[in-house]
C-alpha positions as CSV (number, residue, x, y, z in Angstrom):
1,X,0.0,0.0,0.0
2,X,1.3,3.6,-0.6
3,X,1.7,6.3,2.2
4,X,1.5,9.8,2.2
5,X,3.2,12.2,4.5
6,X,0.6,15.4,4.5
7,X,2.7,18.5,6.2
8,X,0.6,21.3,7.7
9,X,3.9,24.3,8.3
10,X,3.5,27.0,11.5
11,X,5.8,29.8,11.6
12,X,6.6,32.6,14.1
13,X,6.7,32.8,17.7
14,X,3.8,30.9,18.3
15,X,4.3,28.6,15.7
16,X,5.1,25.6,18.1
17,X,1.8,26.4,19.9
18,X,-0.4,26.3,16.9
19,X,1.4,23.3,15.7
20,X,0.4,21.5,19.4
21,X,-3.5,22.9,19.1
22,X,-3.8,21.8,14.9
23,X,-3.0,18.4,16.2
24,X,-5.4,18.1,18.7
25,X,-8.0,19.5,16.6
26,X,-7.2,17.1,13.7
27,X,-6.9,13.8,15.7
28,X,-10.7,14.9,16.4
29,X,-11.3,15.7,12.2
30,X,-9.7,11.9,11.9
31,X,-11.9,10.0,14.7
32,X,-15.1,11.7,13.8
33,X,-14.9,10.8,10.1
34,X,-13.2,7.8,11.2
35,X,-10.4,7.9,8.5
36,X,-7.2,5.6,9.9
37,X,-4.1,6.7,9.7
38,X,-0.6,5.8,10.6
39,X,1.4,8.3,12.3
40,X,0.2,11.9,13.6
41,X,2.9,14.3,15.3
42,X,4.5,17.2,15.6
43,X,8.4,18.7,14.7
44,X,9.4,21.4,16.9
45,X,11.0,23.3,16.1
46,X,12.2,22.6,12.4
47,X,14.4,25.9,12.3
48,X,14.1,29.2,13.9
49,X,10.3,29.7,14.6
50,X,9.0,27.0,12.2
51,X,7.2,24.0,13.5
52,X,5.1,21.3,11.5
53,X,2.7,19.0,12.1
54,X,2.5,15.9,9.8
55,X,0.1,12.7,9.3
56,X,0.8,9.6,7.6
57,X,-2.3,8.1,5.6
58,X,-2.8,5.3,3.3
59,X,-3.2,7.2,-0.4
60,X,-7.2,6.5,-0.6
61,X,-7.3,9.2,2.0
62,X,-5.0,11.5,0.5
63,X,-7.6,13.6,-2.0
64,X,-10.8,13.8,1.1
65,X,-8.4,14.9,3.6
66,X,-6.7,17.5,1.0
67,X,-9.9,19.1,0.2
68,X,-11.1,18.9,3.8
69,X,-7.7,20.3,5.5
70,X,-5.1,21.9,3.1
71,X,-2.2,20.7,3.7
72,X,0.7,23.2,3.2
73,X,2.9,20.2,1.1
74,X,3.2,16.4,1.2
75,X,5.3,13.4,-0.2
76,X,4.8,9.7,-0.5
77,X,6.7,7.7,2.1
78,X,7.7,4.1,2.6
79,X,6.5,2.4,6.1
């Protein structure tokens, strides 16, 4: 099965916060349209005031959650 890493980018000085809060808020988005994934974090900071927040997701999900939640960037990844 093919993966895709979906990358959501937060910059500035509360860039880490956001990150933190756009996790919580899409772990909800995932359990109530109960879409499984395989790995949700986030990467703090990334460089100087720049934090991310990334998902892993089996590529039937990819185009639903890409209308739904706009990811800044993504890229296929091996699991």
């Amino acid at each position: 099965m093919e993966y895709v890493k979906m990358i959501w980018d937060f910059m500035g000085e509360s860039g880490q916060n956001t990150a933190e809060h756009f996790e919580i808020h899409l772990k909800e988005f995932l359990s109530r349209e109960q879409i499984p994934y395989q790995e949700i974090g986030t990467q703090t900071p990334i460089a100087q005031q720049h934090s991310l927040v990334y998902l892993i997701v089996a590529m039937p999900y990819v185009d639903q959650l890409r209308a739904a939640l706009k990811p800044h960037r993504g890229q296929k990844v091996t699991l």
